[in-house]
MMTF fields as JSON, N, C-alpha, C and O atoms, coordinates in Angstrom:
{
  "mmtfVersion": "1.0.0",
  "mmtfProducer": "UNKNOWN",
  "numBonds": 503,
  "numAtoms": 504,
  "numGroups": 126,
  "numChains": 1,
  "numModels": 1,
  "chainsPerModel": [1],
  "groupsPerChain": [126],
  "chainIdList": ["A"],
  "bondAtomList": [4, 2, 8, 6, 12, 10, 16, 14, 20, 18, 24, 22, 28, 26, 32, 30, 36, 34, 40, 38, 44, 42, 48, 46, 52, 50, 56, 54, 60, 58, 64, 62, 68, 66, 72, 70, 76, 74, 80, 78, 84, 82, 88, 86, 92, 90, 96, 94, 100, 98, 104, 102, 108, 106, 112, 110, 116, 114, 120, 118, 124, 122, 128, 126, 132, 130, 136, 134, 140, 138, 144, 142, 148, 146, 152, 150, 156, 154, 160, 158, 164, 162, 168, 166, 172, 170, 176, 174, 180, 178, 184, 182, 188, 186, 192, 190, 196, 194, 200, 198, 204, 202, 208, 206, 212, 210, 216, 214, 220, 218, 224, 222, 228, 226, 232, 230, 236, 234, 240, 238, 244, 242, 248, 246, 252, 250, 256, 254, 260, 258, 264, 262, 268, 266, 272, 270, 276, 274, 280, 278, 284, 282, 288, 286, 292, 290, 296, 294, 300, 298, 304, 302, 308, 306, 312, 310, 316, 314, 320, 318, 324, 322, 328, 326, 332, 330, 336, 334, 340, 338, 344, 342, 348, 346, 352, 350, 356, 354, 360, 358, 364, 362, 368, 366, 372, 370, 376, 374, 380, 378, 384, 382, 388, 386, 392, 390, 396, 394, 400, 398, 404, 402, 408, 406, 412, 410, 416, 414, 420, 418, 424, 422, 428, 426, 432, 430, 436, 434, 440, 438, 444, 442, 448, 446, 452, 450, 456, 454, 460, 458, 464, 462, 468, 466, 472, 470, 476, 474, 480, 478, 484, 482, 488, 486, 492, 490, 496, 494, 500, 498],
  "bondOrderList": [1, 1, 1, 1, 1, 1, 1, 1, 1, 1, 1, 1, 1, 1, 1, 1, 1, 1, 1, 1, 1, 1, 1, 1, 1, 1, 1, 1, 1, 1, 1, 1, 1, 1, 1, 1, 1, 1, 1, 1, 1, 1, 1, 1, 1, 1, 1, 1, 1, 1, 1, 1, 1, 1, 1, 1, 1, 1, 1, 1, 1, 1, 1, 1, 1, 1, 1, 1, 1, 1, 1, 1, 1, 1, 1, 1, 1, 1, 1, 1, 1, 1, 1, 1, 1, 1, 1, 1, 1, 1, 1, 1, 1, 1, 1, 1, 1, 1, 1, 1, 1, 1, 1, 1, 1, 1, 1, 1, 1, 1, 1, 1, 1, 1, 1, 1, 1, 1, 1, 1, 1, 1, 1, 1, 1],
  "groupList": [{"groupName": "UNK", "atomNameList": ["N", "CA", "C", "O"], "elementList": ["N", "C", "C", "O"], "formalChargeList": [0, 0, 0, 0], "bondAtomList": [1, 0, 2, 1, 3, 2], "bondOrderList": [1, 1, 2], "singleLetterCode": "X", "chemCompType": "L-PEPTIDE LINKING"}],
  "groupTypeList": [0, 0, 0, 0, 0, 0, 0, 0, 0, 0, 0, 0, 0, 0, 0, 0, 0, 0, 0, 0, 0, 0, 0, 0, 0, 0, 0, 0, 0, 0, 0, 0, 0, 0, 0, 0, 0, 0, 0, 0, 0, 0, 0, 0, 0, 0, 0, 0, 0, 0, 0, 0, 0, 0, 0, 0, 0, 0, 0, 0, 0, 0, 0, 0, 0, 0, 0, 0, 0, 0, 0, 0, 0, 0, 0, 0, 0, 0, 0, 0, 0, 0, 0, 0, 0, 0, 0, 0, 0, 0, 0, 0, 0, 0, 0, 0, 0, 0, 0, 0, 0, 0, 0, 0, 0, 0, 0, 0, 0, 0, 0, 0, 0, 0, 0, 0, 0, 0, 0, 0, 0, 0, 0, 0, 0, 0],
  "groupIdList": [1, 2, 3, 4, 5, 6, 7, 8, 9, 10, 11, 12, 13, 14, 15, 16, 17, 18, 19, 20, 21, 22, 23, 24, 25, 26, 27, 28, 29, 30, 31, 32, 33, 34, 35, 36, 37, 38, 39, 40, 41, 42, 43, 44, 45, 46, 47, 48, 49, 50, 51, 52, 53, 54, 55, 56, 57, 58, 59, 60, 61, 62, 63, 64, 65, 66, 67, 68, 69, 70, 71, 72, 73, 74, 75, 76, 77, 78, 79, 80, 81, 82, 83, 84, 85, 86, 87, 88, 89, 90, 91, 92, 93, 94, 95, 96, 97, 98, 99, 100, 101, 102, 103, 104, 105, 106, 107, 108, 109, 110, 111, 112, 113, 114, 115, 116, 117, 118, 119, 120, 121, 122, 123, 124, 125, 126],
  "secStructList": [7, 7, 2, 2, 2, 2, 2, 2, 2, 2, 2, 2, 2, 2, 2, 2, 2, 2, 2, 2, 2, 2, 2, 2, 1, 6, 6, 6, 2, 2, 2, 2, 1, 7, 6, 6, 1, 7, 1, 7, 2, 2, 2, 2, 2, 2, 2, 2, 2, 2, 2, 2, 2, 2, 2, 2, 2, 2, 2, 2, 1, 4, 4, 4, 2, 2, 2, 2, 2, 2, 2, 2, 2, 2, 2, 2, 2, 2, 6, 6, 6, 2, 2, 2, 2, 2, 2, 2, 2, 6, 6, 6, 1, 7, 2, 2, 2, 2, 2, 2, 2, 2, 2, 6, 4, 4, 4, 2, 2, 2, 2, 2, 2, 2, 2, 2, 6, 6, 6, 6, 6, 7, 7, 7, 7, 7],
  "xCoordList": [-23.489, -22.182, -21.734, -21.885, -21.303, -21.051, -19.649, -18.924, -19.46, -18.159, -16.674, -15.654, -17.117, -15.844, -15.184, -14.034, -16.432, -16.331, -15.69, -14.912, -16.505, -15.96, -15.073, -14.571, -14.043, -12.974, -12.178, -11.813, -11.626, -10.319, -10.479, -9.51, -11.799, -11.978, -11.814, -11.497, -12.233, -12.029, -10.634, -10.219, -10.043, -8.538, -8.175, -8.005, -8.061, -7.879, -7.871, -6.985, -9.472, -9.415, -8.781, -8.621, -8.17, -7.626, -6.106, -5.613, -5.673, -4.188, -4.106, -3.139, -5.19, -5.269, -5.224, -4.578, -6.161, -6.216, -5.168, -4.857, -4.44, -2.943, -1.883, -1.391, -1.747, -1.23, -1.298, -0.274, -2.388, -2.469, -2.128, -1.053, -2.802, -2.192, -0.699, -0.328, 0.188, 1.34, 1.911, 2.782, 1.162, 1.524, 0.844, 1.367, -0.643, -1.18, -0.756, -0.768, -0.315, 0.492, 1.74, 2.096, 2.829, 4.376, 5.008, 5.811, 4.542, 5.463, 5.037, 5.848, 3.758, 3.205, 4.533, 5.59, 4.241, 5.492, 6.539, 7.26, 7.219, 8.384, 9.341, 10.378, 8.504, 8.75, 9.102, 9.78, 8.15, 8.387, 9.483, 9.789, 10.114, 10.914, 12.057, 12.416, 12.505, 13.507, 15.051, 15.196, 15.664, 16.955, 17.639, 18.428, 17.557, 18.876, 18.436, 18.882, 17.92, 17.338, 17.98, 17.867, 19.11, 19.422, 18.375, 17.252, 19.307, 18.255, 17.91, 18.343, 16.328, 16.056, 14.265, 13.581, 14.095, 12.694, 11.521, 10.941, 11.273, 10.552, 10.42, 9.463, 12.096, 12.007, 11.278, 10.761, 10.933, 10.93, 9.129, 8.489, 8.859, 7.251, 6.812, 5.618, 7.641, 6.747, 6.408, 5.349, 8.39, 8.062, 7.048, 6.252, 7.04, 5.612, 4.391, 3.541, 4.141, 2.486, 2.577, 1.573, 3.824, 3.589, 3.116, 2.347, 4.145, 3.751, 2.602, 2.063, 1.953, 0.63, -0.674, -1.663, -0.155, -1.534, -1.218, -2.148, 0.37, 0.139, -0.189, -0.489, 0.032, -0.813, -2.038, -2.311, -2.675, -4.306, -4.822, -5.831, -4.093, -4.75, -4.764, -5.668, -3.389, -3.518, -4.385, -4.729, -4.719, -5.369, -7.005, -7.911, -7.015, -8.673, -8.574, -9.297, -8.005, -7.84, -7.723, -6.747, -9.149, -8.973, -7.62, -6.978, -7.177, -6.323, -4.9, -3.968, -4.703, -3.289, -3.519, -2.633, -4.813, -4.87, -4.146, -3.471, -4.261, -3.331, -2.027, -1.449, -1.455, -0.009, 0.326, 1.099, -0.688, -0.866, -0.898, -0.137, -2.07, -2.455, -1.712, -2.092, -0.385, 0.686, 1.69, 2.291, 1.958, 3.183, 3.048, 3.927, 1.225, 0.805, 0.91, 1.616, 0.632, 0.813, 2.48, 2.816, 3.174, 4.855, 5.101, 5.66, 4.634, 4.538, 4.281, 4.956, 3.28, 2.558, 3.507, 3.815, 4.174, 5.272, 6.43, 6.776, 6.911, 7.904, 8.051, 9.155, 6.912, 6.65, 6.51, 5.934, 6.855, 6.339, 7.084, 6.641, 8.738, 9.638, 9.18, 9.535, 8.361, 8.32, 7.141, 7.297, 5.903, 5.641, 5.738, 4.883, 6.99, 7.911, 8.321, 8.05, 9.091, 9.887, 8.593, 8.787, 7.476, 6.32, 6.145, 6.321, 5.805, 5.25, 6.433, 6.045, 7.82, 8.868, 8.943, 8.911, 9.077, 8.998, 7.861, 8.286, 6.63, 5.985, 5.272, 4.284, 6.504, 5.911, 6.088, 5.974, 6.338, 6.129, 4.992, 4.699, 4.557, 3.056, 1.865, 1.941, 1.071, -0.396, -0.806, -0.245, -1.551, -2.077, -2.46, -2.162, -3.643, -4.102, -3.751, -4.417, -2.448, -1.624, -0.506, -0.031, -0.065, 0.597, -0.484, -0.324, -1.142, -2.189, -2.498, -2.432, -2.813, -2.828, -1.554, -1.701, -0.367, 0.586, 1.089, 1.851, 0.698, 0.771, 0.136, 0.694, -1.297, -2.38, -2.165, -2.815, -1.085, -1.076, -0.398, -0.751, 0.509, 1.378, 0.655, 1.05, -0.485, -0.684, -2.156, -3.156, -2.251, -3.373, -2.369, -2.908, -1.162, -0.372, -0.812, -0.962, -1.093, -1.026, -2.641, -2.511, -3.636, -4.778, -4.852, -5.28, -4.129, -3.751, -3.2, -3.505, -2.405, -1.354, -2.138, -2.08, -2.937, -3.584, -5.047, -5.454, -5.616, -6.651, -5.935, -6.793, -4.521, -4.126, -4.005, -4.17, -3.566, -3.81, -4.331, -4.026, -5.755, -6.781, -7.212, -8.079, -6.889, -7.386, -6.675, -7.232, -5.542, -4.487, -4.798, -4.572, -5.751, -6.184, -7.289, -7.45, -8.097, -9.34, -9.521, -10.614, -8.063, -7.902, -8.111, -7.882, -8.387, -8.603, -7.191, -6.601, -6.6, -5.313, -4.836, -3.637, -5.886, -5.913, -7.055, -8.227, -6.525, -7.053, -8.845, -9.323],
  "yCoordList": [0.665, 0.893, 2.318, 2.668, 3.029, 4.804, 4.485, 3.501, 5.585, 5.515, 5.853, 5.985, 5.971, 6.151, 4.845, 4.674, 3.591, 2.311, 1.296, 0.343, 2.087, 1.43, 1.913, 1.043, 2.845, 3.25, 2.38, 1.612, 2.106, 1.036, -0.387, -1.016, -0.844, -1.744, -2.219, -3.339, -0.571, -0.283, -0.208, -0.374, 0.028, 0.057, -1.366, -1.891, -1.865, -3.342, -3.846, -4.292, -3.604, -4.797, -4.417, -5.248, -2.755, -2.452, -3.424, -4.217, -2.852, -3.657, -5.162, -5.786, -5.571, -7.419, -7.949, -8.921, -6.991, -7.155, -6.848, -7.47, -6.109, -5.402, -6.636, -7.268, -6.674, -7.894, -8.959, -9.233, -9.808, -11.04, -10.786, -11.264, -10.165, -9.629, -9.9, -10.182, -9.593, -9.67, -11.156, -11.453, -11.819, -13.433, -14.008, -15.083, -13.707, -13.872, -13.68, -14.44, -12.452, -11.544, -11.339, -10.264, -12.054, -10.898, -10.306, -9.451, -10.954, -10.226, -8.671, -7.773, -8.505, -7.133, -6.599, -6.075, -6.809, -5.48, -5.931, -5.321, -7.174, -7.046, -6.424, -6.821, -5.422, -5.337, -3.436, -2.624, -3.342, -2.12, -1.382, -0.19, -2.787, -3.203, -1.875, -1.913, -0.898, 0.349, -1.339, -2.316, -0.934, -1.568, -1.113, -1.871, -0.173, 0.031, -0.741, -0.387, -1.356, -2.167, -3.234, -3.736, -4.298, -5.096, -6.44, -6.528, -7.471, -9.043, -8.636, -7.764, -9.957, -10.028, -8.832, -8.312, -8.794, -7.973, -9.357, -9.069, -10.394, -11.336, -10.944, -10.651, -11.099, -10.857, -10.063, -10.314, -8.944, -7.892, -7.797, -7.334, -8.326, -8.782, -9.446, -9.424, -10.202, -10.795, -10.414, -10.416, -9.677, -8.992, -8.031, -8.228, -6.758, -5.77, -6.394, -5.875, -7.53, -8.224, -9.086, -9.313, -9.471, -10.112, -9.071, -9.222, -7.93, -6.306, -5.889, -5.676, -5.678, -5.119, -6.266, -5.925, -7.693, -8.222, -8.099, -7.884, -8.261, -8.112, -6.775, -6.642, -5.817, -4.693, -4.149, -3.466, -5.121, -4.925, -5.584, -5.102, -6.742, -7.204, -6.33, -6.172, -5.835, -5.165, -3.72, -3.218, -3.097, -2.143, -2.412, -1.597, -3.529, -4.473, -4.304, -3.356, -4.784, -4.96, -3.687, -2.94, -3.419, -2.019, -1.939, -0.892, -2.89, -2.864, -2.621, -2.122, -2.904, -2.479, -1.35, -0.935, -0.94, -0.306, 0.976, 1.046, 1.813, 2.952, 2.952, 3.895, 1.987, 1.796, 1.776, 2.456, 0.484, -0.145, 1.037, 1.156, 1.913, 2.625, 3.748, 4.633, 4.096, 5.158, 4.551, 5.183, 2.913, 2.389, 1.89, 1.495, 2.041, 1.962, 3.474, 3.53, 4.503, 5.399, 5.655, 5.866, 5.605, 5.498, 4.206, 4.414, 3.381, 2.496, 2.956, 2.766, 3.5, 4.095, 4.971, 5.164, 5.727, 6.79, 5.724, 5.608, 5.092, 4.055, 3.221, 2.841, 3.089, 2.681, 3.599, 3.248, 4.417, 5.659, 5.123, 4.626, 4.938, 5.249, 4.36, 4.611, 2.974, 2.181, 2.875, 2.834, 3.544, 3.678, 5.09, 5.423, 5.951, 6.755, 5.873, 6.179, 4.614, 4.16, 3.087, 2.678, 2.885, 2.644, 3.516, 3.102, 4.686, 5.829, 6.502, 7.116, 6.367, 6.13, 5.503, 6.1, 4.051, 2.675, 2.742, 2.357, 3.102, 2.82, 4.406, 4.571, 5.271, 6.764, 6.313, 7.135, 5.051, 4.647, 3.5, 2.95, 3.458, 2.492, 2.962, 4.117, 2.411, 3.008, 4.097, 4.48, 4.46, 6.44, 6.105, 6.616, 4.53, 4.855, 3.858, 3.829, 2.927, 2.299, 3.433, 3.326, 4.362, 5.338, 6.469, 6.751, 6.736, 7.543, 6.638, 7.127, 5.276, 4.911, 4.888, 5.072, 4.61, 4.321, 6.013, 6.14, 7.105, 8.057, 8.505, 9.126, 8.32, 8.565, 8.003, 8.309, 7.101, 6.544, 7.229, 7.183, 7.878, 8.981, 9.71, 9.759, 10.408, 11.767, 10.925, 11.625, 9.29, 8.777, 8.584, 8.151, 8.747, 8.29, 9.099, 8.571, 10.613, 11.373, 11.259, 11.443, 11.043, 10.264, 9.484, 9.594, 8.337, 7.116, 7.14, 6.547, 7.91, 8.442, 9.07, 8.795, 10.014, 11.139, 10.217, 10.515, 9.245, 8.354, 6.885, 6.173, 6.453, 5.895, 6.419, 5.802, 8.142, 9.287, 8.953, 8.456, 9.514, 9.657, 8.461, 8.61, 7.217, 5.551, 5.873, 5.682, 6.322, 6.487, 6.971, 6.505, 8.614, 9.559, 8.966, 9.138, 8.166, 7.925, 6.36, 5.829, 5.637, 4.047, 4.026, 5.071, 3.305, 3.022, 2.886, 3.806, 1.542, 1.483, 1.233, 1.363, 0.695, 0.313, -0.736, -0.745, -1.472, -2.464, -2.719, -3.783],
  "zCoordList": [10.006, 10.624, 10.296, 9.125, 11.001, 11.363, 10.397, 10.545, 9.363, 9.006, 9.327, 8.65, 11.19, 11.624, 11.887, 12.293, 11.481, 12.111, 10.887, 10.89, 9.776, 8.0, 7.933, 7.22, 8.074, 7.187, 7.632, 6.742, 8.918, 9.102, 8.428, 8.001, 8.368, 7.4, 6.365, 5.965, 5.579, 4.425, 3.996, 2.849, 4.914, 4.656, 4.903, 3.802, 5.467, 6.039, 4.727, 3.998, 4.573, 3.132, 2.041, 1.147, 1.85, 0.242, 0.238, -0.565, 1.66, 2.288, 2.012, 1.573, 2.323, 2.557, 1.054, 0.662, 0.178, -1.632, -2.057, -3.073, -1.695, -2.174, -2.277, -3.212, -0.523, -0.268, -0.981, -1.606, -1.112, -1.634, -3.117, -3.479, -3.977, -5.335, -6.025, -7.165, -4.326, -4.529, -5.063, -5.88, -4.356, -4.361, -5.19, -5.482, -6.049, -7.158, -8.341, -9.309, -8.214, -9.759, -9.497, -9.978, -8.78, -8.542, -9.09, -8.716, -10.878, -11.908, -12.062, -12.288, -11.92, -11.927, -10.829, -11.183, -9.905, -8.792, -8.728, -7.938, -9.456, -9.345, -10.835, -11.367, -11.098, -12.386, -12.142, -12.773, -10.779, -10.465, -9.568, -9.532, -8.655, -7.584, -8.146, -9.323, -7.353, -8.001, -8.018, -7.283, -8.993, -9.166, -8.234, -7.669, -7.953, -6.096, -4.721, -3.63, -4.808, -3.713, -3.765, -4.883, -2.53, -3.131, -2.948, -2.451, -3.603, -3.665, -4.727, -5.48, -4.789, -5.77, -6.075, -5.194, -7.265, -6.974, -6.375, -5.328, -6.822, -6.05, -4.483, -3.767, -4.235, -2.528, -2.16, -1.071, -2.745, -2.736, -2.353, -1.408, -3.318, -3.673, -2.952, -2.653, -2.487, -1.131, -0.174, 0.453, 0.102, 1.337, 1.663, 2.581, 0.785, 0.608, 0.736, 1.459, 0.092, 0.222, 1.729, 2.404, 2.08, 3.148, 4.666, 5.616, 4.169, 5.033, 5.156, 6.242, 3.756, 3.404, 4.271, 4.92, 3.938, 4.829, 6.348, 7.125, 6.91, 8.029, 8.992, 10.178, 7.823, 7.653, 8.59, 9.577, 7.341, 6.92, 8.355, 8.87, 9.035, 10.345, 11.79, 12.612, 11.75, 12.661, 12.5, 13.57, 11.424, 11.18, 11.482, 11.659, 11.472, 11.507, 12.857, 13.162, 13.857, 14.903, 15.557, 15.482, 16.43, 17.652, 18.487, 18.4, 19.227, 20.133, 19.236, 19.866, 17.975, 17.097, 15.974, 15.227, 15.98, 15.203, 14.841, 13.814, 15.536, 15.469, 15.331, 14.791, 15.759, 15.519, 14.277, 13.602, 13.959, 12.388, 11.226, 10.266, 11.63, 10.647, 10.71, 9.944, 11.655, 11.209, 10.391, 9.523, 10.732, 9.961, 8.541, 7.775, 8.295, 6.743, 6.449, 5.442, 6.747, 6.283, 5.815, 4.65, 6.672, 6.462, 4.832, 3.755, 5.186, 4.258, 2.682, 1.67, 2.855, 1.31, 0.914, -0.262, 2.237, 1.576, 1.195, 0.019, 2.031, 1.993, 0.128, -0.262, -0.68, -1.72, -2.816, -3.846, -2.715, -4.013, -4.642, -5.677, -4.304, -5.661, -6.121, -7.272, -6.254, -6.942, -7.877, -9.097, -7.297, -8.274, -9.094, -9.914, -8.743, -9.477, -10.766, -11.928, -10.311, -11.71, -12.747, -13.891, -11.993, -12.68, -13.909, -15.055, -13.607, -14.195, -15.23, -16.224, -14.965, -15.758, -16.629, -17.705, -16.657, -16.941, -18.06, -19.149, -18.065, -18.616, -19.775, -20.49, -19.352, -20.283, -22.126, -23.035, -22.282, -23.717, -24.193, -25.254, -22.913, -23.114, -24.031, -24.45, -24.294, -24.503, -23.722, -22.696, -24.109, -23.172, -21.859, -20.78, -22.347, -21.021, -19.788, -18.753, -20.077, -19.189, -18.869, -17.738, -19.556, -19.17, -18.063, -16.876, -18.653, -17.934, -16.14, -15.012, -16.563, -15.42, -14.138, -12.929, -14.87, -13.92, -13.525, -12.567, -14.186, -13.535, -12.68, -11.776, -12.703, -11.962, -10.463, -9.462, -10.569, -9.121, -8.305, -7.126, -8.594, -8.248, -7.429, -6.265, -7.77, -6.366, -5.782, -5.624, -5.449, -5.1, -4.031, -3.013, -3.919, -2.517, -1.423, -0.321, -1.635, -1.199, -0.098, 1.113, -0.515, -0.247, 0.817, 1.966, -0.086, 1.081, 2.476, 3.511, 2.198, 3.488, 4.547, 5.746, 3.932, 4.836, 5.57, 6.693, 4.839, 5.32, 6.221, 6.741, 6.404, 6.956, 8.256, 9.308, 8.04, 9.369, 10.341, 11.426, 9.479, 9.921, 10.418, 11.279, 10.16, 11.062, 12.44, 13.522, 12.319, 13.188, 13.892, 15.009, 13.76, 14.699, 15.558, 16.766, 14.638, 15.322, 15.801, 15.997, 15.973, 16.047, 17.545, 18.154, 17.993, 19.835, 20.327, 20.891, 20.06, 20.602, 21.444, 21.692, 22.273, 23.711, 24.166, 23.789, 24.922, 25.284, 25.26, 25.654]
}
């Protein structure tokens, strides 16, 4: 398979793992949920994992793809502050749970630009 054919996949499935995660682990992201948001952080956690898989389908999918893969890109931006107050939150952890929750910080930047790029090269049409 040509990897213009794996990457939306590849994305599909990080989205679909993301997603479900949410509903496996919630305490993990609702822990990250920024406090100015109202409700609860749960809500919160669902809603994102429930986003992220419905996500990941339409990004799978030729005929939604492009749509999909600009409103995940918006998305990934849409989520930083959470993991802004991650990387906050946790600058008194161990090095390398601190190290990690910073590290996630400029992997947004990545994400975004390869959600693009699904975007650029998604069919989108029937």
């Amino acid at each position: 398979m040509p990897r213009s054919q794996r990457s939306p996949l590849l994305l599909a499935g990080l989205l679909a793992a993301a997603g479900v995660t949410h509903f496996v682990a919630p305490r993990t992201f609702d822990a990250i949920v920024p406090r100015s948001l109202p409700g609860t952080p749960r809500t919160w956690t669902y809603a994102s994992g429930a986003v992220e898989i419905a996500l990941a389908a339409g990004v799978a999918l030729p005929r939604t793809r492009r749509v999909a893969a600009l409103v995940t890109a918006g998305f990934f931006v849409g989520v930083f502050p959470a993991n802004v107050k991650m990387a906050v939150d946790w600058r008194n952890r161990p090095a390398a749970l601190r190290a990690g929750a910073i590290g996630r910080l400029p992997l947004q930047v990545p994400l975004v630009l390869w959600a693009r790029s699904v975007a650029k090269n998604g069919e989108g049409r029937s």
